[in-house]
GULOKE-675884 format. One record per residue (C-alpha): residue in three letters; x, y, z. Coordinates in Angstrom, 2 decimals, always signed. Layout:
<recs>
REC | resn | u | v | w
REC | ALA | X | Y | Z $
...
</recs>
This chain:
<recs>
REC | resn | u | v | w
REC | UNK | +24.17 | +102.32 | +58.49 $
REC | UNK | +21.26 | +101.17 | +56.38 $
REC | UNK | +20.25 | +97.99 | +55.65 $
REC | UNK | +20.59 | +96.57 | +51.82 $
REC | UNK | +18.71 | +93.64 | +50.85 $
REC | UNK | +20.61 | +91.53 | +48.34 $
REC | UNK | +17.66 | +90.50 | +46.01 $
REC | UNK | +14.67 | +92.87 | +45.79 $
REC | UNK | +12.22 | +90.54 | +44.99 $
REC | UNK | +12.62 | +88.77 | +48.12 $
REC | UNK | +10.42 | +91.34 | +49.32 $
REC | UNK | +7.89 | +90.97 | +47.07 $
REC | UNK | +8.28 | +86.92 | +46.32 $
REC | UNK | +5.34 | +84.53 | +46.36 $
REC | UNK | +3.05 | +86.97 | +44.30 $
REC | UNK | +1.48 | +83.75 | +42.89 $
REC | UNK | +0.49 | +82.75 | +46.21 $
REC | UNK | -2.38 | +83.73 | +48.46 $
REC | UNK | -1.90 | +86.00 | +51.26 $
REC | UNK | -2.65 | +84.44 | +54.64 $
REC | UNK | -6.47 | +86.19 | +55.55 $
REC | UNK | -4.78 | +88.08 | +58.58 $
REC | UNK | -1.28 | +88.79 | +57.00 $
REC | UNK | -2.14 | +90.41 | +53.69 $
REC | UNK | +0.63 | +91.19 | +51.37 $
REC | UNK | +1.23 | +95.17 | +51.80 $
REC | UNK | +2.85 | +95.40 | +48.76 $
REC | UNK | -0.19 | +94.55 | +47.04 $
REC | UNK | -2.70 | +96.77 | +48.83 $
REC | UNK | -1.02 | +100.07 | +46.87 $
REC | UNK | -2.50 | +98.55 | +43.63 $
REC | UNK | -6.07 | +97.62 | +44.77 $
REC | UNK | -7.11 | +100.51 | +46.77 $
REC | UNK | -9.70 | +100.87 | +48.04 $
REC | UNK | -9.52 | +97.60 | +49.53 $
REC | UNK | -11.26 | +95.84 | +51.89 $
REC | UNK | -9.58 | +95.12 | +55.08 $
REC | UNK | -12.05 | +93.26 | +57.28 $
REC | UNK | -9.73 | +89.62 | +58.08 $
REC | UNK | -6.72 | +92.85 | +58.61 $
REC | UNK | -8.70 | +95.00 | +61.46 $
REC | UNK | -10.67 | +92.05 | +62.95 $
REC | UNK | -7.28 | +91.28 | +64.78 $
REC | UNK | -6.83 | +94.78 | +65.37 $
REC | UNK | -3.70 | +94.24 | +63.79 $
REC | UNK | -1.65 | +96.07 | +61.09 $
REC | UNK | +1.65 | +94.77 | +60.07 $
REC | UNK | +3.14 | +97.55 | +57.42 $
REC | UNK | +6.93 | +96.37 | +57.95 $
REC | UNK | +9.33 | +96.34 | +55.46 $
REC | UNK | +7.20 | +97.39 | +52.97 $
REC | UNK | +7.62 | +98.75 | +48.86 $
REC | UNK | +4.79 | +101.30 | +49.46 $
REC | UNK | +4.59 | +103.80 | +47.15 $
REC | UNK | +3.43 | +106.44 | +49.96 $
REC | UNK | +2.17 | +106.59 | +53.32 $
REC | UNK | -1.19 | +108.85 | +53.83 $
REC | UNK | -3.08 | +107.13 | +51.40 $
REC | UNK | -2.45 | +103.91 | +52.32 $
REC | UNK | -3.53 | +104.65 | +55.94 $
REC | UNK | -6.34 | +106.58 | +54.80 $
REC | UNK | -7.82 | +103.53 | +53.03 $
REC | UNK | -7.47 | +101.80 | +55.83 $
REC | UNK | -8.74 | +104.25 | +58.15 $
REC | UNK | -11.81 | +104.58 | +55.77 $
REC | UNK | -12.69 | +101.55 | +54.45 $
REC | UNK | -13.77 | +99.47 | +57.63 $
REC | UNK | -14.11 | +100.28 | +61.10 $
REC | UNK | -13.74 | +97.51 | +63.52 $
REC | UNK | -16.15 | +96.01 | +66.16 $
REC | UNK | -14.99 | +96.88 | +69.29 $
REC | UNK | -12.62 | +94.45 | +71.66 $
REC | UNK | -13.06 | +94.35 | +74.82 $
REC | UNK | -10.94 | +96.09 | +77.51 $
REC | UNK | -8.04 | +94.03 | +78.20 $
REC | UNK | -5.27 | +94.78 | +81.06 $
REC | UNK | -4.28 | +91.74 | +81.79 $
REC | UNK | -1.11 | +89.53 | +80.10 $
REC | UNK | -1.71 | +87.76 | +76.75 $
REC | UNK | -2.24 | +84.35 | +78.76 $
REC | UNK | -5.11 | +85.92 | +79.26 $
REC | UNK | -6.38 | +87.79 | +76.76 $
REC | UNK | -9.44 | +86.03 | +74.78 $
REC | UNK | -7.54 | +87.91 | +71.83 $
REC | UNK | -4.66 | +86.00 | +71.81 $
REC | UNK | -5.96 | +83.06 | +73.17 $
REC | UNK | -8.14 | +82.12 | +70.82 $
REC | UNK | -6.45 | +83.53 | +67.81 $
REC | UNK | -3.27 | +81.74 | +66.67 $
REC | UNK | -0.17 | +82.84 | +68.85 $
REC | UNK | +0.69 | +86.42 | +67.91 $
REC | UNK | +3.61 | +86.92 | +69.92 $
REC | UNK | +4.87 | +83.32 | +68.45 $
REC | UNK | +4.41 | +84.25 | +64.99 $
REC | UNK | +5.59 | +87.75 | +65.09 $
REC | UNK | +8.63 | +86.64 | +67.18 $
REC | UNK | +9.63 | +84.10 | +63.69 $
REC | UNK | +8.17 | +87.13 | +61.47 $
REC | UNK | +10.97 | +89.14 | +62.67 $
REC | UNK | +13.72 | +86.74 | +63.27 $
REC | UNK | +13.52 | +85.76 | +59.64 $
REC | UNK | +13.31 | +89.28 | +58.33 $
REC | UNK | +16.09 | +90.26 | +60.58 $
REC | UNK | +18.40 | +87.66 | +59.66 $
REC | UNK | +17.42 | +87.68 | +55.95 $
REC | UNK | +18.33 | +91.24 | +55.66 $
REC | UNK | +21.94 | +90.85 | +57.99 $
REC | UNK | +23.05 | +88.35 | +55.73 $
REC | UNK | +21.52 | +90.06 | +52.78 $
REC | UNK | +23.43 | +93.04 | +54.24 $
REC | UNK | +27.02 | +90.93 | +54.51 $
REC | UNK | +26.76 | +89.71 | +51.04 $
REC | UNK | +26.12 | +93.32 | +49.15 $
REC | UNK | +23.56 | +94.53 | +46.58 $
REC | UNK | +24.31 | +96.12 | +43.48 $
REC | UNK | +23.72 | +99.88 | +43.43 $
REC | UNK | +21.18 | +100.06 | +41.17 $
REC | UNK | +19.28 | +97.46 | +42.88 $
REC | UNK | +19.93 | +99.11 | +46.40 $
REC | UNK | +18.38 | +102.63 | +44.88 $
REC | UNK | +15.09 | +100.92 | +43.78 $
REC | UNK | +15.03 | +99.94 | +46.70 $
REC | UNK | +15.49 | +102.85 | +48.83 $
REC | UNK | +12.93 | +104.84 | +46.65 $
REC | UNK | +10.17 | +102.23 | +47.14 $
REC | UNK | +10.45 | +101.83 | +50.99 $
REC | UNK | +7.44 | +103.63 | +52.63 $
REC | UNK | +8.13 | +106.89 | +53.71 $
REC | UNK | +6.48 | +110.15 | +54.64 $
REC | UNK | +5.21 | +110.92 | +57.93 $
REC | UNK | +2.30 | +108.83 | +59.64 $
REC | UNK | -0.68 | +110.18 | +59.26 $
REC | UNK | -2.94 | +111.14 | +62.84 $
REC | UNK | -5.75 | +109.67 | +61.42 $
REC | UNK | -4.14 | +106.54 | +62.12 $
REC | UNK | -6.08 | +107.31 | +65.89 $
REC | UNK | -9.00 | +106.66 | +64.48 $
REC | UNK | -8.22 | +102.79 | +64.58 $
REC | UNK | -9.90 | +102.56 | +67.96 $
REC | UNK | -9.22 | +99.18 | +69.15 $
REC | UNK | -5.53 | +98.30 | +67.21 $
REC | UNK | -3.57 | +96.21 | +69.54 $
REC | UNK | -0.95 | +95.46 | +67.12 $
REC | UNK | +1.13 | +98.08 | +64.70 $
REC | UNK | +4.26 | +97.59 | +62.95 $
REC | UNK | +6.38 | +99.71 | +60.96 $
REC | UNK | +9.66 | +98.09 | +60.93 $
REC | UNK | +12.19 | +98.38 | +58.14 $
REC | UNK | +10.95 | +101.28 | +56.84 $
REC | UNK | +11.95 | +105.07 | +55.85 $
REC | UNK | +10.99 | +107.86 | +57.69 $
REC | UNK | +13.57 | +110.49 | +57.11 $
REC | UNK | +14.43 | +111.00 | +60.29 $
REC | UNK | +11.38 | +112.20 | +61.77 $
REC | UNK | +10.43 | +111.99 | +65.22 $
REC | UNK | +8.25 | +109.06 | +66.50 $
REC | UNK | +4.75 | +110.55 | +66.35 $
REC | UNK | +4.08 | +112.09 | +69.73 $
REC | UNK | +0.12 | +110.63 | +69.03 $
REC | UNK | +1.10 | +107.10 | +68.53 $
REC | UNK | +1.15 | +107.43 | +72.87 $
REC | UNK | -2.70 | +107.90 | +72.63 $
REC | UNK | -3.28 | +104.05 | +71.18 $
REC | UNK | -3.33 | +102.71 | +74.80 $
REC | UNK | -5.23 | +99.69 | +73.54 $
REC | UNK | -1.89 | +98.64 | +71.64 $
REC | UNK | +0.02 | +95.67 | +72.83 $
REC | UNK | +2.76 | +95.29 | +70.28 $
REC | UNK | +4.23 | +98.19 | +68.54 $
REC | UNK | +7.40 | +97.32 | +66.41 $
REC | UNK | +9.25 | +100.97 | +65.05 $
REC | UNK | +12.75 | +99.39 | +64.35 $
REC | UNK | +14.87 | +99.93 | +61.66 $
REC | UNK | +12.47 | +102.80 | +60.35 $
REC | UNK | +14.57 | +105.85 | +60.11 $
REC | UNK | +12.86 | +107.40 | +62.82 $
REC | UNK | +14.86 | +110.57 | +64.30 $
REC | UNK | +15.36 | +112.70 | +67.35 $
REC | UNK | +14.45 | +112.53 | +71.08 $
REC | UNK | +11.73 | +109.47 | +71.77 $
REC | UNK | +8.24 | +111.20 | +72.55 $
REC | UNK | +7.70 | +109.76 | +76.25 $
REC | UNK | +4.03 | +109.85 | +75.50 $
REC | UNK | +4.80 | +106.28 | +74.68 $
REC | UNK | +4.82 | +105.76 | +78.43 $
REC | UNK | +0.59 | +106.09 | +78.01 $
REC | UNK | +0.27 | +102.78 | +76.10 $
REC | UNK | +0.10 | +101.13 | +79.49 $
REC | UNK | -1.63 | +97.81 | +78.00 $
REC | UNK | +1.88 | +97.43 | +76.13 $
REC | UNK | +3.52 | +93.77 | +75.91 $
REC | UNK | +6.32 | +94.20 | +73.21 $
REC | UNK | +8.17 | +97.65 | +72.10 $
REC | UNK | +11.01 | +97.64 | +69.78 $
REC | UNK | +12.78 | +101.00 | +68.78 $
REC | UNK | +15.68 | +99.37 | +67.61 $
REC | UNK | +17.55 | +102.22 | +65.14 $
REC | UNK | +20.22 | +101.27 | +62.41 $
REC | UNK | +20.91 | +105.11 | +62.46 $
REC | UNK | +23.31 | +104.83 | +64.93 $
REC | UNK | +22.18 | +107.05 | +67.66 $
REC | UNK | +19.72 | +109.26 | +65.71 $
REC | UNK | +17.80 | +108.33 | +68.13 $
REC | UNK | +17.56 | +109.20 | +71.50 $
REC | UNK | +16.14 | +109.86 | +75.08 $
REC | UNK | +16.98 | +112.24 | +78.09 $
REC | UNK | +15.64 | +109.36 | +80.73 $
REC | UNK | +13.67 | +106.17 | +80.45 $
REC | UNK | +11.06 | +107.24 | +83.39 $
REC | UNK | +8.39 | +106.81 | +80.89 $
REC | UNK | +8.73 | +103.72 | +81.28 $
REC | UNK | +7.05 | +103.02 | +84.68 $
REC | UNK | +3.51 | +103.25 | +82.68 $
REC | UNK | +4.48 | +100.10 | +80.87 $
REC | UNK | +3.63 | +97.23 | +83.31 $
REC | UNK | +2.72 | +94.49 | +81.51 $
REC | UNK | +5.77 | +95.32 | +78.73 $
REC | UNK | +7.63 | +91.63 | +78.23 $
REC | UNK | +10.16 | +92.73 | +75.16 $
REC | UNK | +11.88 | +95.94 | +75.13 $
REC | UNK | +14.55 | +96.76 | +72.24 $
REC | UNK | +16.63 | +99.78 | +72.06 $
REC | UNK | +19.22 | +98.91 | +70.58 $
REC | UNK | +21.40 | +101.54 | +68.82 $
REC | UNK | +19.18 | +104.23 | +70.62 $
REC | UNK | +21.84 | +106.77 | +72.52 $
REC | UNK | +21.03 | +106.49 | +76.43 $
REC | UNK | +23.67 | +108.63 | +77.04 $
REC | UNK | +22.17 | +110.86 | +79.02 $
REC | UNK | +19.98 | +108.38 | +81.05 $
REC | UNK | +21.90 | +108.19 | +84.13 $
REC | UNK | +19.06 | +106.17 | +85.84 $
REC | UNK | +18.57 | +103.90 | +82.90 $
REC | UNK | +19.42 | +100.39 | +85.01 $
REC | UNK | +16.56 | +101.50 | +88.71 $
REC | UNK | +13.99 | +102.39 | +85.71 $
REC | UNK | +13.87 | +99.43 | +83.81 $
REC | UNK | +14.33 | +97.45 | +86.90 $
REC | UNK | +10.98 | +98.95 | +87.85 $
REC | UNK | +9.14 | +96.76 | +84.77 $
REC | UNK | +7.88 | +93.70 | +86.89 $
REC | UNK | +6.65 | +91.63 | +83.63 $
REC | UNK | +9.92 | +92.08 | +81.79 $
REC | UNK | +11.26 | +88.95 | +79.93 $
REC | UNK | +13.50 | +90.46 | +77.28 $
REC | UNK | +16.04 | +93.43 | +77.35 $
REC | UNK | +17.83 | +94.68 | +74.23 $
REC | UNK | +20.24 | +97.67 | +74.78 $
REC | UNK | +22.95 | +96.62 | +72.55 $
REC | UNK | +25.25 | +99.97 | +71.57 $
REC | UNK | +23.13 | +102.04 | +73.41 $
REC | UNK | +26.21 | +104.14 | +75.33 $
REC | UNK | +25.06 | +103.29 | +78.53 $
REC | UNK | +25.81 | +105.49 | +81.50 $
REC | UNK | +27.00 | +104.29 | +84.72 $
REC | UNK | +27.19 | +100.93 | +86.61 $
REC | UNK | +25.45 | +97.82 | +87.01 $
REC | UNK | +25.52 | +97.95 | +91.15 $
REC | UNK | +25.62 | +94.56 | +93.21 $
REC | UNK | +22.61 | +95.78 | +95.56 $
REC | UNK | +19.66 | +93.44 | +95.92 $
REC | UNK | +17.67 | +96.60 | +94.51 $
REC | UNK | +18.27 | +95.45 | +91.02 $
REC | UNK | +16.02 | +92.33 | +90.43 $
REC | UNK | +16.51 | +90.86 | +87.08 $
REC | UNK | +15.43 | +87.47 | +88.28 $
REC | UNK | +12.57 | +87.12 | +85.45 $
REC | UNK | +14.80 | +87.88 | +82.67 $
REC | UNK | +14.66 | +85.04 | +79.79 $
REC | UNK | +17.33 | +87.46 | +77.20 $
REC | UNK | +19.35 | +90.13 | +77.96 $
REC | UNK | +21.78 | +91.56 | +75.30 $
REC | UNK | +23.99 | +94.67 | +76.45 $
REC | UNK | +26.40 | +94.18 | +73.81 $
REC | UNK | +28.75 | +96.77 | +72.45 $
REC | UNK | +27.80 | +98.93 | +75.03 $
REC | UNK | +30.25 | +101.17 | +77.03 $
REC | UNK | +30.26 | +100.59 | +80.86 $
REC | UNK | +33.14 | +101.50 | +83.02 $
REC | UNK | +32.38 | +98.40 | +85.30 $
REC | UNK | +29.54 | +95.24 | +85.14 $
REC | UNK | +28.13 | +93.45 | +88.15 $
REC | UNK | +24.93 | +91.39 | +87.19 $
REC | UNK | +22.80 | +89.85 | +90.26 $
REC | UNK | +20.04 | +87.42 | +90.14 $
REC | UNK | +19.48 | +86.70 | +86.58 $
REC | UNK | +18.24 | +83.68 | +86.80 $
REC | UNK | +17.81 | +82.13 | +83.29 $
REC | UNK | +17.96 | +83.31 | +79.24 $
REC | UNK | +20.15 | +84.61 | +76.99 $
REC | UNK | +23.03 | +87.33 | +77.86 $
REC | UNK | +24.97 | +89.14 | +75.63 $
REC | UNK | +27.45 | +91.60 | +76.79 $
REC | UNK | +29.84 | +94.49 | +76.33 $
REC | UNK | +32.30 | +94.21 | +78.49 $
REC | UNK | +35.73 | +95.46 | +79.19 $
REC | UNK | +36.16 | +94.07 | +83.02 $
REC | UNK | +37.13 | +90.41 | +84.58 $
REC | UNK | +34.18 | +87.93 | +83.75 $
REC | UNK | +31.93 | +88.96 | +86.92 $
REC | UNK | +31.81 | +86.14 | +89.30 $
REC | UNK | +28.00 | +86.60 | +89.74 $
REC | UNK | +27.23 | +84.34 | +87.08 $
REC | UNK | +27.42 | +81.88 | +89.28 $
REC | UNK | +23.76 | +83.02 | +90.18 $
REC | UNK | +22.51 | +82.10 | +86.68 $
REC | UNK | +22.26 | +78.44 | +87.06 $
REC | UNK | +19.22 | +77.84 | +84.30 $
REC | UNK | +20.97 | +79.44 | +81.75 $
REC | UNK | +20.52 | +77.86 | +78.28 $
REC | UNK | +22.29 | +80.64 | +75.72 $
REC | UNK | +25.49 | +82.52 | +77.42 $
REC | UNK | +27.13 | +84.74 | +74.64 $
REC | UNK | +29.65 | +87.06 | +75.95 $
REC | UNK | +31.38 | +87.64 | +72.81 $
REC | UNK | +33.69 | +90.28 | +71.62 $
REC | UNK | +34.44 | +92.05 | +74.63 $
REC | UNK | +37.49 | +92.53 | +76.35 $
REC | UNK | +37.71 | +90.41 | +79.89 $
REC | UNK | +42.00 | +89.52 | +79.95 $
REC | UNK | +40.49 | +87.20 | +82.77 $
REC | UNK | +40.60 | +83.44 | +83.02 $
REC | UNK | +37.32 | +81.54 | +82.49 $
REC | UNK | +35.60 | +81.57 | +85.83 $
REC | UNK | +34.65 | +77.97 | +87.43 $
REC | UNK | +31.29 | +78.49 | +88.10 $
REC | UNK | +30.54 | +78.80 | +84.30 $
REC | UNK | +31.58 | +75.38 | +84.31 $
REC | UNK | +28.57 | +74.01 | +86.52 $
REC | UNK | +25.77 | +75.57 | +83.96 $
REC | UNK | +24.34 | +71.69 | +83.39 $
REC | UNK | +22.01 | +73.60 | +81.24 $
REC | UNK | +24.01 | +75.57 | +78.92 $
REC | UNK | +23.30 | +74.38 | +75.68 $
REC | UNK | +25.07 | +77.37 | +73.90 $
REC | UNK | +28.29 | +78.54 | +75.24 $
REC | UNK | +30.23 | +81.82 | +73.08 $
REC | UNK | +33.29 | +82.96 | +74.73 $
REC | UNK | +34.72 | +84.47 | +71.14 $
REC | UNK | +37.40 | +87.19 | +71.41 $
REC | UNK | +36.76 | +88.33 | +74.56 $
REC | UNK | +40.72 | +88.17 | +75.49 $
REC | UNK | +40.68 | +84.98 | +77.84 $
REC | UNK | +43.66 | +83.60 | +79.07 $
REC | UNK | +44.94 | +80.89 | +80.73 $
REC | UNK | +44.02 | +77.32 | +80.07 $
REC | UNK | +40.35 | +75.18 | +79.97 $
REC | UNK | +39.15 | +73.28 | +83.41 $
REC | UNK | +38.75 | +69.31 | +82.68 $
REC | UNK | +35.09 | +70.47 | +84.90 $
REC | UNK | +34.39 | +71.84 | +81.17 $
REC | UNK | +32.76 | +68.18 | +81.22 $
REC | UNK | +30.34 | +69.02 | +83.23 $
REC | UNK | +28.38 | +71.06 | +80.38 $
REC | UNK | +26.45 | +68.01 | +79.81 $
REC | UNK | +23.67 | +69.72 | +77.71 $
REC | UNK | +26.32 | +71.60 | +75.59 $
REC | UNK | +25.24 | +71.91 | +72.14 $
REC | UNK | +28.22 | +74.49 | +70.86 $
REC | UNK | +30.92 | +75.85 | +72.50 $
REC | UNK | +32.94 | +78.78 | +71.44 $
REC | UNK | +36.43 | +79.61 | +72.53 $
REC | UNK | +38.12 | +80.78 | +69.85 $
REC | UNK | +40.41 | +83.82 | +69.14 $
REC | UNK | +41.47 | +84.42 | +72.57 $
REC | UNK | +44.91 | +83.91 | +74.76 $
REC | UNK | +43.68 | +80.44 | +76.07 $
REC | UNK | +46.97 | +77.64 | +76.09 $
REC | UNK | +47.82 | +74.40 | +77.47 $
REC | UNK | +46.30 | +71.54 | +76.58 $
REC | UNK | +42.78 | +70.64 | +75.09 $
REC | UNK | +41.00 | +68.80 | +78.19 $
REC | UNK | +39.65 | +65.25 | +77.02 $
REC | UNK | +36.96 | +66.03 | +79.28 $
REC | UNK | +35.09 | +67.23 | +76.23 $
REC | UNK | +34.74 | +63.71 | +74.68 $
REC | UNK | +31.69 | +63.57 | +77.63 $
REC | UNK | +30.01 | +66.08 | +75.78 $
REC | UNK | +27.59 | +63.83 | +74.05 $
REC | UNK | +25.17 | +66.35 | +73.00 $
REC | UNK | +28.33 | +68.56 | +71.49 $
REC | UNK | +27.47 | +69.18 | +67.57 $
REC | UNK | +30.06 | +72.36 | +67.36 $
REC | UNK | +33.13 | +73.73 | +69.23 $
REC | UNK | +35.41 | +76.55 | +68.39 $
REC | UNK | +39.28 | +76.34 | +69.71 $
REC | UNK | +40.68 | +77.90 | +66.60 $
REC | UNK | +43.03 | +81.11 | +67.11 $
REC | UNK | +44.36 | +80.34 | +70.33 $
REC | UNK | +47.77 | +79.17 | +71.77 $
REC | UNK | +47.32 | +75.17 | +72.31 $
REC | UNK | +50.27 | +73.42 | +72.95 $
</recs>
């Protein structure tokens, strides 16, 4: 699966306007080299995502050559803390819209088409290549991102694990191939690492104990990356104290989720395990976020345990269970998606009680009866979904 942008020039748009001084356009550095990089590697930052580079080595090289940063301090503590990103604007903030934006430009881009001609260009201008090891001599880069590009398949550069001042390192959706390098497991000053892959399993790893060298990692994506053979995937991750966010959506996942008071998920704000494949699904102690889900067993009563949740989406899975009542006591549920998941049975007049309910969706499953008036108490209710089912 590759992603096709409907309109090329979205890429490329706003040439007539000036590139913020730490977020220079990278489709205009190929034209202007050498270039001077100095607001770029003050941040220690390079952001070379979803680029229409021409090639790879040369771009890096100018970078590489053309300034070498002062030095930042040595940093181990979490961002809160950091002078870095506590005096500069909020990087994580700004990335996190960067790539929501590009991500959902570029799914809806995908839904909609692109002609085939357009689609080529396309294809032929992404950057490509391999990266080049004199990227190492960027001594103090905290923050490197080559999302949304094309690299053929390649494996994840083994030396990218000897960057340990890096804090965010984005590789999704590049057309990387092959097993992941567990070197990564060196860049222990880490906060975000997504290796989300559209290749459907071209990537992949033979365990995630690498991992345990990550310990101040808050967002981990690996979505589409085949864990298959990571029979200790769940006690590993479960090992990451700082961990906020966990994306393992069609990952094949191996073995259970076991109701022991081992697994601690109680800091998790998202966790998406959709379209995964798990022969049974107990979650304990998440506490609060967003949880997304593949699922083919009842809806597991531990839910109950997730009273500060504000996003529930267990869509498109397969419970043939009735809705459970302690989903109806989330007060703070402000987005409820129960979508095709096979529900049956009819909807609790306690649905009231999802007094911060924003949208609810039910539809497409086995639900009858009648529709509770109940709902009319839902004053902060802007969208709800009862379409497909069997109301009487």
């Amino acid at each position: 699966m590759t992603f096709r942008p409907r309109k090329i020039q979205k890429l490329t748009s706003n040439n007539n306007k000036k590139p913020e001084p730490d977020h220079p356009n990278p489709s205009q550095l190929v034209t202007v080299l050498p270039i001077p990089v100095n607001p770029l590697t003050l941040e220690g930052k390079i952001d070379l995502a979803l680029n229409h580079l021409r090639s790879s080595d040369p771009l890096l090289t100018a970078l590489i050559d053309s300034y070498k940063p002062p030095a930042f301090e040595s940093q181990s503590s979490p961002p809160e803390s950091d002078p870095i990103w506590r005096e500069q604007p909020d990087l994580r903030r700004e990335k996190a819209r960067d790539v929501q934006m590009k991500e959902k430009t570029l799914r809806k881009d995908l839904s909609q088409g692109l002609a085939e001609a357009q689609y080529e260009a396309y294809e032929k201008s992404r950057f490509g290549s391999k990266i080049n090891p004199s990227l190492l001599d960027l001594k103090h880069l905290i923050y490197l991102d080559l999302s949304y590009n094309n690299f053929n398949d390649t494996q994840i550069p083994k030396f990218l694990g000897s960057m340990e001042r890096l804090r965010y390192l984005n590789l999704s959706s590049a057309g990387f191939g092959g097993v992941i390098p567990h070197q990564l497991g060196n860049l222990s000053n880490l906060h975000y690492l997504n290796l989300e892959t559209y290749n459907y399993n071209n990537l992949y790893v033979m365990n995630l104990q690498w991992l345990f060298g990550l310990p101040f990692l808050r967002h981990l994506d690996m979505s589409y990356v085949n864990l298959s053979k990571a029979s200790d995937w769940l006690p590993d991750i479960n090992k990451l104290p700082s961990l906020l966010e966990l994306r393992m959506s069609g990952c094949y996942l191996s073995g259970s989720i076991p109701s022991t008071p081992s697994i601690n998920f109680s800091s998790l704000v998202t966790l998406d395990l959709s379209s995964t494949i798990l022969k049974t699904f107990e979650l304990v102690l998440v506490k609060s976020g967003f949880l997304e889900s593949g699922l083919s067993s009842p809806i597991p009563i531990d839910l109950q345990n997730m009273t500060s949740l504000r996003h529930l989406d267990l869509s498109d899975n397969a419970f043939n269970s009735s809705i459970p009542n302690c989903l109806y006591s989330f007060s703070h549920l402000e987005f409820f998606n129960l979508c095709g998941t096979n529900l049956q049975g009819t909807i609790s007049s306690s649905i009231g009680n999802l007094t911060s309910a924003i949208s609810i969706d039910l539809s497409y499953n086995e639900l009858g009866g009648k529709v509770p008036r109940s709902l009319g108490n839902l004053c902060n209710l802007r969208e709800i979904r009862l379409s497909g089912n069997k109301w009487s």
